[in-house]
C-alpha positions as CSV (number, residue, x, y, z in Angstrom):
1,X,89.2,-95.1,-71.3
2,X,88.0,-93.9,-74.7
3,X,90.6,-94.0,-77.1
4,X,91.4,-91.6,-79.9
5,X,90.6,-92.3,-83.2
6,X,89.0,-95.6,-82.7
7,X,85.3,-95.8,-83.7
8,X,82.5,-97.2,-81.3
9,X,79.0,-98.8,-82.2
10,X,76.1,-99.5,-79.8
11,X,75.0,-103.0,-80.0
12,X,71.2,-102.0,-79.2
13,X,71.0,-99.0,-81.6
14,X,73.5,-99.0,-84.2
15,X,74.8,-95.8,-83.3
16,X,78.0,-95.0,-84.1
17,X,80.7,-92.4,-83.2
18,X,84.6,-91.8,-83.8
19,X,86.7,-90.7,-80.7
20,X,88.5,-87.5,-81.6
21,X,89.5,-86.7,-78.5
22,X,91.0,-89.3,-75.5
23,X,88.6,-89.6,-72.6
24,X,89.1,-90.6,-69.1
25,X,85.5,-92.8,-69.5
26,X,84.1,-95.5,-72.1
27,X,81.4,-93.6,-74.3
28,X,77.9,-95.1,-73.0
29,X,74.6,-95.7,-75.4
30,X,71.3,-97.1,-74.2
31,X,72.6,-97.2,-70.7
32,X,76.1,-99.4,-71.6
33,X,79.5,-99.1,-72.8
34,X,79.8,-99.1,-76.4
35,X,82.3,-101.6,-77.0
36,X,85.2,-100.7,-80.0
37,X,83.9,-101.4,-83.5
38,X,86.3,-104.1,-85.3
39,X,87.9,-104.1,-88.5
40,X,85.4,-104.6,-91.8
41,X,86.8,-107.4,-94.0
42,X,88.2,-106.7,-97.2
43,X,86.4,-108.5,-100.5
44,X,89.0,-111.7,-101.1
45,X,90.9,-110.9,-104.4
46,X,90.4,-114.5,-106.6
């Protein structure tokens, strides 16, 4: 199930896209399910 507001990036391509609306279905790319994109980390603070 896509899920609103969570972004998604192909693993072959790079592609990216941000759910803005909930789907019953996993957005594909390059024939597969583009699996959610994960936090970037923040620059430690020394």
């Amino acid at each position: 199930m896509g899920e609103l507001g969570k972004r998604y990036e192909c693993e072959d391509c790079g592609t990216e896209i941000l759910c803005t609306k909930a789907a019953e279905t996993i957005p594909e790319c390059c024939g597969k399910e583009m699996p959610i994109k994960g936090a970037r980390e923040l620059p430690s603070s020394d």
